[in-house]
C-alpha positions in Angstrom: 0.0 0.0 0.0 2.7 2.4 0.7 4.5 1.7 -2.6 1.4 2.3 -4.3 1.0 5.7 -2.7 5.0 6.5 -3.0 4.5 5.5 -7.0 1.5 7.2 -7.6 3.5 10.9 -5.9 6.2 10.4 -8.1 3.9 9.5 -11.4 1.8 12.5 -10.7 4.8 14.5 -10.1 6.3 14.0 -13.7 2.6 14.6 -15.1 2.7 17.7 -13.9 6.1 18.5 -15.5 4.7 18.4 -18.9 2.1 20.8 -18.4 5.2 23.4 -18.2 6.9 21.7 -21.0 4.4 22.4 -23.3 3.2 26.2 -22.1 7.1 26.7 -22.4 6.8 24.7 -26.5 3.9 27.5 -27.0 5.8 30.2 -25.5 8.9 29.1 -28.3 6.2 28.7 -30.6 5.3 32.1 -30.7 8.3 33.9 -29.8 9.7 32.4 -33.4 6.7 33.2 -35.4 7.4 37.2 -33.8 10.8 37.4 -34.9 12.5 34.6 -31.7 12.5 37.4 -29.3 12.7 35.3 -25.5 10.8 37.8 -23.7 7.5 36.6 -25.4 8.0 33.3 -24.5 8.3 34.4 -20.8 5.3 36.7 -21.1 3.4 33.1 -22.3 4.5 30.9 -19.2 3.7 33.8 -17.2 0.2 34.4 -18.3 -0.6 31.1 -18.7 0.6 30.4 -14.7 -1.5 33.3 -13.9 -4.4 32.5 -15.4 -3.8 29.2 -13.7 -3.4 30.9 -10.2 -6.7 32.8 -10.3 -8.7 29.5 -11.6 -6.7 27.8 -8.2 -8.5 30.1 -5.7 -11.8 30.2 -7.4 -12.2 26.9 -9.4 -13.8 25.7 -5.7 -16.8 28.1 -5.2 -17.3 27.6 -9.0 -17.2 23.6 -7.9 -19.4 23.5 -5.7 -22.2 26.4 -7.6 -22.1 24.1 -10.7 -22.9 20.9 -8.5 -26.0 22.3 -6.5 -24.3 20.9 -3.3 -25.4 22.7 0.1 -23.6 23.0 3.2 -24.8 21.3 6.0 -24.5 21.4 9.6 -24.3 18.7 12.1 -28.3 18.4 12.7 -28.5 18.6 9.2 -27.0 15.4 8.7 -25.7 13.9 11.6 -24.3 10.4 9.8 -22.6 12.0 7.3 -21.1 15.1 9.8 -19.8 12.7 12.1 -18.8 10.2 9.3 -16.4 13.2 8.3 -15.8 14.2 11.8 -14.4 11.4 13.1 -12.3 10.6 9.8 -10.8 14.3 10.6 -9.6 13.3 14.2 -8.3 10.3 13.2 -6.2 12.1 10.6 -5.3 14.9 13.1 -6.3 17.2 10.1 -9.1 20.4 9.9 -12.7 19.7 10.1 -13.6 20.2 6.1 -16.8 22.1 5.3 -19.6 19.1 4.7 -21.8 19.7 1.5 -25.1 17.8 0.1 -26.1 17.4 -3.0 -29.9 16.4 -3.8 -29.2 13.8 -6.3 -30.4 10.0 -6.4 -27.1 9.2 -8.3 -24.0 7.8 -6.1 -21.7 9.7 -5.6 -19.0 12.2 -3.7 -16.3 14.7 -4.5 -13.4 16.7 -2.4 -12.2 20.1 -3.5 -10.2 22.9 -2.1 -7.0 24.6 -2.5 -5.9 22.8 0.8 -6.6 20.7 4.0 -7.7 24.5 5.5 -9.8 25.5 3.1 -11.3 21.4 2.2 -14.6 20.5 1.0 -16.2 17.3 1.0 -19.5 16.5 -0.6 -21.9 13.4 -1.2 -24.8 12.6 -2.9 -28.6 11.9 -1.6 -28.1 8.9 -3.4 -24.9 8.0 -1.6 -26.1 8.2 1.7 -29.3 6.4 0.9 -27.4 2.5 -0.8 -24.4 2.9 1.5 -23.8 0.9 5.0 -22.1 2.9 7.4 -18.6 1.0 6.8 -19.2 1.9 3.1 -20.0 5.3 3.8 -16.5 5.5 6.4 -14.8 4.2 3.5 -15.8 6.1 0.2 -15.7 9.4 2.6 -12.2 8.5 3.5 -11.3 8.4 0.1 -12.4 11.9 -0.1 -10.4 12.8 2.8 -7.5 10.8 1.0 -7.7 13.5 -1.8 -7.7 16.1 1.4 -4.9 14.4 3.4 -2.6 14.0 -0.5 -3.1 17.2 -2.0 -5.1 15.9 -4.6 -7.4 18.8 -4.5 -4.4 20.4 -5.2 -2.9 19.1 -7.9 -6.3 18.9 -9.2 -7.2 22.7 -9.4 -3.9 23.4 -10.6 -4.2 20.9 -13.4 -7.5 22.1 -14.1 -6.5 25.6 -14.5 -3.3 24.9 -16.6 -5.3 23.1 -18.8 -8.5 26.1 -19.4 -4.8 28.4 -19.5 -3.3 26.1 -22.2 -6.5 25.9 -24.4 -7.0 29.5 -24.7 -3.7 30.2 -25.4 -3.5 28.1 -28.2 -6.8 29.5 -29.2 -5.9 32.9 -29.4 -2.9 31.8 -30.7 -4.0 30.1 -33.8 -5.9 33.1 -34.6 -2.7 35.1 -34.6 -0.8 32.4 -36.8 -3.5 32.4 -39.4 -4.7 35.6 -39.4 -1.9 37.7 -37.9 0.4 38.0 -40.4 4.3 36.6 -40.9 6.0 38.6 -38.8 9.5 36.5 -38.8 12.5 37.3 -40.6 13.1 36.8 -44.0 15.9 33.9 -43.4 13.5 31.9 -41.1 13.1 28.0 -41.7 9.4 27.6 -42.9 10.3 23.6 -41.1 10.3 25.1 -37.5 7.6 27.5 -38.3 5.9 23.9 -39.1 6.5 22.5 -35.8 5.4 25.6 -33.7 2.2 25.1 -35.8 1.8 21.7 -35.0 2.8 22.3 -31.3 0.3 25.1 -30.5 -2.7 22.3 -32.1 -1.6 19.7 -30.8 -1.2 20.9 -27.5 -4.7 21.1 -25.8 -4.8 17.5 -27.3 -1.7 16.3 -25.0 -3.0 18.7 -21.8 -6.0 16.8 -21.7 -4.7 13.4 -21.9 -2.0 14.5 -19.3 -5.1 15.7 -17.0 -6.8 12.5 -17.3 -3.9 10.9 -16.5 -2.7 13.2 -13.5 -6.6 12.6 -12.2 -6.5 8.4 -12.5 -3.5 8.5 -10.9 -5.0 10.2 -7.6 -8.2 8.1 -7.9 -5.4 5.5 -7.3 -3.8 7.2 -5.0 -7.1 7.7 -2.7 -8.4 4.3 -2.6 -5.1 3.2 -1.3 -5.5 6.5 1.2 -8.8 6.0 2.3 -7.7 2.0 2.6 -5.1 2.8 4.9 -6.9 5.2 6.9 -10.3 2.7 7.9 -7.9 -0.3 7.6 -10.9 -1.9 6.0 -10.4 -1.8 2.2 -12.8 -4.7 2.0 -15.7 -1.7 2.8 -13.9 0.6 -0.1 -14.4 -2.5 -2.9 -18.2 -2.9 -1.3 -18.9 0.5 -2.4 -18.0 0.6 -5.8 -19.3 -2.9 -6.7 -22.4 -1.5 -5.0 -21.6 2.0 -7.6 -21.5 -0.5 -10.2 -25.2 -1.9 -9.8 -26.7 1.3 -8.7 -24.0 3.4 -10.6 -26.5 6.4 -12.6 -25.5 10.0 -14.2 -25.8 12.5 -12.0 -28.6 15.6 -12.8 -25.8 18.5 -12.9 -23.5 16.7 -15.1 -20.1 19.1 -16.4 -17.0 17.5 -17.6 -15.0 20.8 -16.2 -15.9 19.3 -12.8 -15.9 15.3 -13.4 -12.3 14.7 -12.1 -13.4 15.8 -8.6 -15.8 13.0 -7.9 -15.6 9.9 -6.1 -16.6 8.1 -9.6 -17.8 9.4 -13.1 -21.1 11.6 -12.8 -21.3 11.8 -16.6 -23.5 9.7 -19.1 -22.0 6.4 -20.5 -20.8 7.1 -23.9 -17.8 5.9 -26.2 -16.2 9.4 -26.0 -16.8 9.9 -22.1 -15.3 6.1 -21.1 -12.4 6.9 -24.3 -11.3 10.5 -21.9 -12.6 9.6 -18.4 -10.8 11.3 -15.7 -11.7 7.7 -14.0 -10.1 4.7 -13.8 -12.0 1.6 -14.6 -14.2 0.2 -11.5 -13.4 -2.9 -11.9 -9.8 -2.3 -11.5 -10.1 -0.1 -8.0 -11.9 -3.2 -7.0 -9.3 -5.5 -7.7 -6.5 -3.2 -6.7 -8.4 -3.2 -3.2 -9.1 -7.0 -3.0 -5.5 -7.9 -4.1 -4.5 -5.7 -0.7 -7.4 -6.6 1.8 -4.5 -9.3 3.2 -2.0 -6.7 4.0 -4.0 -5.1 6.9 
């Protein structure tokens, strides 16, 4: 288990390097179609970053507005308060704000810039198929993403990703209708490549964000795992996700990555770029570990 967790830091570590590799390939891309002056290329990264840095201290308000999800007290909902309270003293980490959403579908989601500032959320459906050891276990897989930065890494992914497609939206516009404005001697070859660097790379960001976002759904089963001791409960939960597994009303791919489990509509395209790993294969991850504990 605590391979698995070392393996999946180091993964999502290198991820996240290629999100600067290709704002930098942009930033080249563009400083050699305006004549290879370097400062442009800095004035790309440092857009881009702070585009990023607004989307990490907002992308959480916007989270939780485009999911419905209300915050509750502990009369509210005393289960689930007290699920997440005690999961928060054993952790020795900040009480998170607790959130509801009204929504027969499964499900949960953790966001936040960090363990101060944590959300957790589940679904009316959720609380309504789930045992309280299932419960424990799919909302200490939500603390998992609290406890490893995920919500993090997530927001920061998420905004590098919104910075790196508008970028390479605007510029496209400016290669095609813009003008040449490089010198004379230029090789039309690398002009060629920075084309096919600033298309392709909203392509690539994606499929790194998908990545960087399977590698923390890992990454919190074998949290939340460790943290009840009981991953037995975890696998219950999503075999039970599996039979009673539905799309959820308020459905947005800018905020699928942040649930416990997809909330979008089964289709070729969203199973081909899920931000999810396969359900079957959390559940046999957690069965091949249930011995260790």
């Amino acid at each position: 288990m605590y391979k698995a967790i070392a393996a999946n830091k180091r993964n999502t570590i290198l991820i996240m390097a290629v999100f600067v590799g290709l704002i930098s390939a942009i930033g080249w891309a563009v400083s050699y179609f305006y004549g290879g002056d370097p400062s442009i290329t800095y004035f790309v990264i440092g857009g881009a970053f702070l585009y990023a840095l607004i989307q990490y201290f907002a992308a959480s308000k916007l989270a939780i507005a485009m999911t419905g999800a209300q915050q509750i007290e502990k009369r509210d909902n005393p289960r689930l308060y007290r699920t997440v309270e005690n999961l928060s003293i054993t952790l020795g980490m900040p009480m998170p704000k607790v959130y509801i959403m009204n929504d027969a579908a499964p499900n949960a989601f953790a966001t936040g810039r960090d363990p101060r500032h944590a959300v957790v959320a589940a679904t009316t459906g959720l609380l309504e198929i789930m045992d309280d050891d299932e419960l424990e276990a799919v909302m200490a897989h939500e603390m998992g993403h609290v406890q490893n930065y995920d919500i993090r890494v997530s927001m920061i992914a998420f905004g590098l990703v919104s910075a790196i497609g508008i970028l390479t939206d605007i510029i496209t516009r400016m290669f095609f209708f813009g003008g040449d404005r490089r010198e004379g001697n230029s090789s039309p070859v690398l002009l060629v490549i920075g084309i096919v660097v600033v298309i392709l790379a909203p392509v690539v960001a994606t499929i790194v964000q998908l990545a960087v976002s399977r590698q923390r759904e890992y990454l919190a089963d074998a949290t939340g795992a460790l943290t009840t001791r009981h991953p037995d409960a975890l696998a219950s939960a999503l075999e039970k996700l599996q039979q009673y597994g539905r799309p959820m009303k308020h459905q947005n791919t800018a905020t699928a990555h942040l649930f416990f489990t997809s909330p979008l509509r089964a289709s070729f395209f969203s199973n081909l770029f899920s931000t999810h790993p396969p359900l079957e294969e959390r559940i046999k991850r957690l069965r091949a570990t249930a011995g260790s504990f």
